[in-house]
Backbone as ProteinMPNN parsed JSONL, in Angstrom:
{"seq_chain_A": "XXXXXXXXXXXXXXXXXXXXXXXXXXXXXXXXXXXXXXXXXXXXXXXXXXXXXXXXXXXXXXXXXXXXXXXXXXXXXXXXXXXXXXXXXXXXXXXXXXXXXXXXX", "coords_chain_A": {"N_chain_A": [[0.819, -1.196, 0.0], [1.696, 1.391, 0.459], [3.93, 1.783, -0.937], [2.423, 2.284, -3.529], [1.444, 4.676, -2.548], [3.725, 6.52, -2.876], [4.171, 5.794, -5.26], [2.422, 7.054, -6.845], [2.604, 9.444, -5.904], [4.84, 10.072, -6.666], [4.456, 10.204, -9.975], [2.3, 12.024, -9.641], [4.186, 14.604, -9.546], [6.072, 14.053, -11.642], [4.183, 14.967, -14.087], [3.565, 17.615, -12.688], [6.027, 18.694, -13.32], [6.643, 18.319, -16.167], [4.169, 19.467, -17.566], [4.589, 21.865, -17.808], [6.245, 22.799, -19.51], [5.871, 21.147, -22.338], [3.945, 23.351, -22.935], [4.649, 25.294, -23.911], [3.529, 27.4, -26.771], [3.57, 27.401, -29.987], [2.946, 29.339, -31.536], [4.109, 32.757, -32.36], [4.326, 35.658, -30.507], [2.898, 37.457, -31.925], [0.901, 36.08, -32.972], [1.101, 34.876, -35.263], [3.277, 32.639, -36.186], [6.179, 31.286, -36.231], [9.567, 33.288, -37.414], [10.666, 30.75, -39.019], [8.547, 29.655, -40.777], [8.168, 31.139, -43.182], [7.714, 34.097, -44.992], [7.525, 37.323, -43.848], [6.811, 40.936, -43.227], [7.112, 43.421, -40.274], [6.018, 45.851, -38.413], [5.495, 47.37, -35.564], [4.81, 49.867, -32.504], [6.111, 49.0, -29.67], [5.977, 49.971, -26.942], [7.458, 52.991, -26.049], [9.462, 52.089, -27.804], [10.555, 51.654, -31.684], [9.615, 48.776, -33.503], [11.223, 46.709, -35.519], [10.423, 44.042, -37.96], [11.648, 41.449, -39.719], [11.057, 38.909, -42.248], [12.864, 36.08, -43.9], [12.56, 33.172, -45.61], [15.044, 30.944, -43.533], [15.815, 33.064, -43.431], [16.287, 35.744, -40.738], [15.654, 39.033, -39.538], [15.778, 41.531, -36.934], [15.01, 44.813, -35.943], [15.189, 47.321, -33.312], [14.648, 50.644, -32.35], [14.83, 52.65, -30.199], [14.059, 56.366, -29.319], [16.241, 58.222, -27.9], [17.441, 56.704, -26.545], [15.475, 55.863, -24.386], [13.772, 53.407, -22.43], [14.437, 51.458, -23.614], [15.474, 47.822, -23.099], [18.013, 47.121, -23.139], [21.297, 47.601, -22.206], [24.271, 49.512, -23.185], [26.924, 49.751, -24.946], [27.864, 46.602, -27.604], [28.551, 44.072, -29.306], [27.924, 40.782, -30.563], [28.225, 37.594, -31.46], [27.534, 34.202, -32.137], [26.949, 31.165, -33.273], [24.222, 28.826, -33.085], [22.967, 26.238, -32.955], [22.507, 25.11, -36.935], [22.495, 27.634, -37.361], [23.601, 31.329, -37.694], [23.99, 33.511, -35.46], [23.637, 37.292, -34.639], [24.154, 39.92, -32.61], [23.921, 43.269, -31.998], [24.47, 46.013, -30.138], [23.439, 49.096, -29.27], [23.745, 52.338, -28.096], [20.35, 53.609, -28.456], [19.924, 51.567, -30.023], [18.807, 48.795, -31.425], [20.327, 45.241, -33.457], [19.145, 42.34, -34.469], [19.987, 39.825, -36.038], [19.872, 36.769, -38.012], [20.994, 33.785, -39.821], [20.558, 31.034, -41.318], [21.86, 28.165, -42.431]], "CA_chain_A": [[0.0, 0.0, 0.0], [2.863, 2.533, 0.672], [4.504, 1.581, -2.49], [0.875, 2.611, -4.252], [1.505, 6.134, -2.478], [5.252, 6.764, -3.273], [4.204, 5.538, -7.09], [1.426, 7.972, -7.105], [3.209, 11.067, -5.895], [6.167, 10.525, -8.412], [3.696, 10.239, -11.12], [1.61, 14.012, -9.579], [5.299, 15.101, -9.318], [6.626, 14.274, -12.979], [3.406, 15.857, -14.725], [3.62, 19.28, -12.922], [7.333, 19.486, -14.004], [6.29, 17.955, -18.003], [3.073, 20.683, -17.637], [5.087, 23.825, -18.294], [7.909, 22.532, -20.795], [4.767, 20.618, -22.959], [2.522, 23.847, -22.856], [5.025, 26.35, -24.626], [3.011, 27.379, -27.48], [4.374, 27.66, -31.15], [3.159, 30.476, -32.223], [5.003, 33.806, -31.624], [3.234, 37.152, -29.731], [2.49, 38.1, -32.834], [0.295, 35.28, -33.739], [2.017, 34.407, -36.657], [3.89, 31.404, -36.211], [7.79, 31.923, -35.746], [9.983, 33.241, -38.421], [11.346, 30.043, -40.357], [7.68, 29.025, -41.386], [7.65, 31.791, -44.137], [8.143, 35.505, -45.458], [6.682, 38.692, -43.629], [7.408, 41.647, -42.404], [6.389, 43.615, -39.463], [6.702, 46.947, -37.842], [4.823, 48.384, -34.819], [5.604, 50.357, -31.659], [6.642, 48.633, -28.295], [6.055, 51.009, -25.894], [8.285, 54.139, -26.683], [10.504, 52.037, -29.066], [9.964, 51.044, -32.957], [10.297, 47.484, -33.845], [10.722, 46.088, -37.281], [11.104, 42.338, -38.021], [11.91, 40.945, -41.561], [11.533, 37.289, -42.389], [12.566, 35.198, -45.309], [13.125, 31.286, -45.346], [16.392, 30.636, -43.275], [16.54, 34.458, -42.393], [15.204, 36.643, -40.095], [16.222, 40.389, -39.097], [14.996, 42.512, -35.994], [15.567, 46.535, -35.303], [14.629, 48.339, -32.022], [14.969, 52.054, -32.392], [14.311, 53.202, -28.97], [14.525, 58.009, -28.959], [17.407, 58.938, -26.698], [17.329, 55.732, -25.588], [14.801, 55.581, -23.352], [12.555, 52.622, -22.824], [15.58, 50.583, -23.921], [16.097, 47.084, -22.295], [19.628, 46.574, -23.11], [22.638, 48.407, -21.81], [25.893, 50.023, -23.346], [26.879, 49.149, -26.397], [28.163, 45.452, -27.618], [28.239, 43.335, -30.473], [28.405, 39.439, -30.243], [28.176, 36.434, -32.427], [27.678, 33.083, -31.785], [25.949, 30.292, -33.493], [22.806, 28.132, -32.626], [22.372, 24.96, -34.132], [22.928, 25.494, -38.353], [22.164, 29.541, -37.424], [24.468, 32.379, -37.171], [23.082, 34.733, -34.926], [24.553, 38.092, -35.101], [23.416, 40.823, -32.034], [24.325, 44.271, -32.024], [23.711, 47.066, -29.395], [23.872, 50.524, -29.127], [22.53, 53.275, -26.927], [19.193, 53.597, -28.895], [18.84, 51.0, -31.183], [19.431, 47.138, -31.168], [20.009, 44.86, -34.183], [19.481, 41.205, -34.388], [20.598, 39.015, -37.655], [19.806, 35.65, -37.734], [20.95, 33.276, -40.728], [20.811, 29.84, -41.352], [22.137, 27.472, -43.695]], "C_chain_A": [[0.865, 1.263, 0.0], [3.866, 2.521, -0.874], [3.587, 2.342, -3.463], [1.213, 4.809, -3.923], [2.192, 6.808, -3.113], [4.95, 6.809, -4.971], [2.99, 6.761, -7.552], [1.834, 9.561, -7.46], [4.134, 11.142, -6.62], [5.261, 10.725, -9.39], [2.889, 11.952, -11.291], [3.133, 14.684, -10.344], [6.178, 15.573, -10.709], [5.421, 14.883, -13.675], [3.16, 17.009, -14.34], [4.799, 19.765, -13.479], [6.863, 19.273, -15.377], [5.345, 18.791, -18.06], [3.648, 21.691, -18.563], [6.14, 23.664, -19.419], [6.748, 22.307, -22.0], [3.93, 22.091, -23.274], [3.302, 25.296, -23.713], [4.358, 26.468, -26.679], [3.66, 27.712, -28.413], [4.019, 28.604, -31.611], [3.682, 31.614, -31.629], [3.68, 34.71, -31.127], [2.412, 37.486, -30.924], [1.109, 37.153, -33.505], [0.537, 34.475, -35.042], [2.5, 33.334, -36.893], [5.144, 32.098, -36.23], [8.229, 31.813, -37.442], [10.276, 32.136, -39.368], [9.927, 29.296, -40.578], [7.283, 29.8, -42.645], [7.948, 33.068, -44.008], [7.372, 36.196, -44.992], [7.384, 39.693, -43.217], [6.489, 42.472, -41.546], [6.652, 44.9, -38.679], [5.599, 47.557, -37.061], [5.644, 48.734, -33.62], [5.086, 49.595, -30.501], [6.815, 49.809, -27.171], [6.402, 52.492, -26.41], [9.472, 53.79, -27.737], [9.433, 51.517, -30.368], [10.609, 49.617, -33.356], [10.044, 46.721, -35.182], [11.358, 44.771, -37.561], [10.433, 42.251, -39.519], [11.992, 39.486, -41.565], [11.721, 36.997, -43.551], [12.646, 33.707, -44.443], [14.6, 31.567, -45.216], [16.923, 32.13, -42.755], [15.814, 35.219, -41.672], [15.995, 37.706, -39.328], [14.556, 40.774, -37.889], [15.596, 43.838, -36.088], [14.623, 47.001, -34.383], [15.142, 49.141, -32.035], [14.71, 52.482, -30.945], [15.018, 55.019, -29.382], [15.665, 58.148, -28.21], [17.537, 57.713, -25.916], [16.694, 55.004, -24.308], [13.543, 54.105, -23.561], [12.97, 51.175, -23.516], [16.302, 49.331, -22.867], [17.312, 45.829, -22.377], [20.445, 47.99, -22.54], [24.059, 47.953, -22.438], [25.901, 49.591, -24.796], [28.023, 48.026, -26.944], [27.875, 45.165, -29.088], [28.734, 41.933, -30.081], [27.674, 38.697, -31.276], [28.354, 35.027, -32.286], [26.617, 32.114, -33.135], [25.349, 29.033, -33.128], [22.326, 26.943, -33.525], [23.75, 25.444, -35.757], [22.869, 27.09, -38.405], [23.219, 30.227, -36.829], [24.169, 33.342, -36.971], [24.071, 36.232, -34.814], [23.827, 39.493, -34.401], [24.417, 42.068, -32.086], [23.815, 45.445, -31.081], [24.187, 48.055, -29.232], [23.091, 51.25, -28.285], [20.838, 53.055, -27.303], [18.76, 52.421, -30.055], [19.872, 49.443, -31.0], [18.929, 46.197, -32.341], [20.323, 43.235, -33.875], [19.002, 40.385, -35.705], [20.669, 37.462, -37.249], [19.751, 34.525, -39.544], [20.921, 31.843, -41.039], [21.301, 29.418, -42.721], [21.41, 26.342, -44.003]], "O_chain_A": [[0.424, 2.198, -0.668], [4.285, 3.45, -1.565], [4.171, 3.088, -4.249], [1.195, 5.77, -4.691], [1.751, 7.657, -3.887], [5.395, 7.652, -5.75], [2.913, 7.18, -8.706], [1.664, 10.377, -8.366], [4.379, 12.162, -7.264], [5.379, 11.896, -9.749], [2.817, 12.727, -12.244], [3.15, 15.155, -11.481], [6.717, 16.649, -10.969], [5.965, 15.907, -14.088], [2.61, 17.76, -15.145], [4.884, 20.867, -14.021], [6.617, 20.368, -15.882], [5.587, 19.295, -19.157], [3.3, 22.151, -19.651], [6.696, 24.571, -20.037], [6.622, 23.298, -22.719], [3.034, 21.847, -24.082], [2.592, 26.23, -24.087], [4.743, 25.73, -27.586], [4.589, 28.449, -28.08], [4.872, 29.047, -32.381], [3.771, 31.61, -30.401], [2.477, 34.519, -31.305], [1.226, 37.784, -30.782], [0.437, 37.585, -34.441], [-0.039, 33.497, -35.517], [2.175, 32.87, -37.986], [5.219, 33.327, -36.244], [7.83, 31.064, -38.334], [10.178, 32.428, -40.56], [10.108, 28.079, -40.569], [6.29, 29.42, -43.264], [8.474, 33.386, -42.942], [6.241, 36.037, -45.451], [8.538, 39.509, -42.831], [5.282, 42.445, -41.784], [7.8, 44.915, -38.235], [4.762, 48.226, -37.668], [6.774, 48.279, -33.439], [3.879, 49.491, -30.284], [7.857, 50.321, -26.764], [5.612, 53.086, -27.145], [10.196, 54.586, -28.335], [8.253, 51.168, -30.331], [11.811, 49.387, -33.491], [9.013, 46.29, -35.698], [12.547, 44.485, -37.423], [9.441, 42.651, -40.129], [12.88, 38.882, -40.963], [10.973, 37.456, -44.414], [12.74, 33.349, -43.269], [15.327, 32.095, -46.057], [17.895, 32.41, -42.052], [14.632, 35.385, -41.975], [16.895, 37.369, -38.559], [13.343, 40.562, -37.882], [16.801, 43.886, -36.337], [13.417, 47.078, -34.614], [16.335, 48.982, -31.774], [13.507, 52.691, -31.104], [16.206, 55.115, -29.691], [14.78, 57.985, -27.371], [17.731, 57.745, -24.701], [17.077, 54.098, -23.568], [12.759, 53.89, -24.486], [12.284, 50.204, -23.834], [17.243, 49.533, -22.1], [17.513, 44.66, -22.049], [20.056, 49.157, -22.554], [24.713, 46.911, -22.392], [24.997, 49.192, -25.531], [29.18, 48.415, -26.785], [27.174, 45.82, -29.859], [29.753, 41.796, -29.403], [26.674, 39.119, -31.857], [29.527, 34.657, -32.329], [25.666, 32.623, -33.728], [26.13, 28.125, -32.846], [21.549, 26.85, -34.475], [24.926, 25.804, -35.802], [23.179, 27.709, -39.423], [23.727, 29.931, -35.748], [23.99, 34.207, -37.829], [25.288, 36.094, -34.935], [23.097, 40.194, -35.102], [25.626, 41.869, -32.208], [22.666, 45.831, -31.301], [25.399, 48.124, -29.023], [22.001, 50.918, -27.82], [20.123, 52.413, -26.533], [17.73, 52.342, -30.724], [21.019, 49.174, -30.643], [17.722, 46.067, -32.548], [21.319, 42.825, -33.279], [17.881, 40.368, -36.214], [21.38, 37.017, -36.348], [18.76, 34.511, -40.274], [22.088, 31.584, -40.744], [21.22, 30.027, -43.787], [21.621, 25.741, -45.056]]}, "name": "protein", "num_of_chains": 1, "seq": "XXXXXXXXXXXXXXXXXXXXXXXXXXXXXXXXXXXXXXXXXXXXXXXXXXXXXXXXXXXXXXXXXXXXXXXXXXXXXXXXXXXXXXXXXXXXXXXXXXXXXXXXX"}
């Protein structure tokens, strides 16, 4: 009977952790579905910044303009490059405006 418990509560235990991993939905904020399902582009305002996203197949560009920099949630200014899988991501930051380049092969 104690065995029955123990096997029970692992079982609650592993479906609230598998819940939240399982429940991430595929489409983006935007409704859209995420860039590598197809070509759009997109440009509205985020608060006090402007945000413009470009997709093709295999590529996808962002720009955040933020005024004087305000409203801006990055700091200083950087550039870095790494790649992700087959993708070569490619971020860029500056006081007011932040670019992100994303290419695959």
């Amino acid at each position: 009977m104690k065995i029955w418990a123990v096997l029970w509560a692992l079982m609650v235990f592993c479906i609230g952790i598998a819940a939240p991993v399982l429940s991430d939905d595929w489409r983006e904020q935007s409704g859209r579905g995420r860039w590598w399902h197809g070509d759009y582009n997109e440009e509205y305002w985020d608060e006090p910044c402007q945000v413009k996203t470009e997709s093709k197949r295999g590529e996808f560009k962002r720009e955040i303009k933020c005024k004087d920099g305000v409203g801006a949630r990055w700091r200083g200014e950087w550039k870095k490059e790494y790649w992700d899988g087959p993708c070569k991501v490619k971020l860029e930051a500056k006081r007011d405006e932040f670019k992100e380049e994303v290419k695959c092969e």
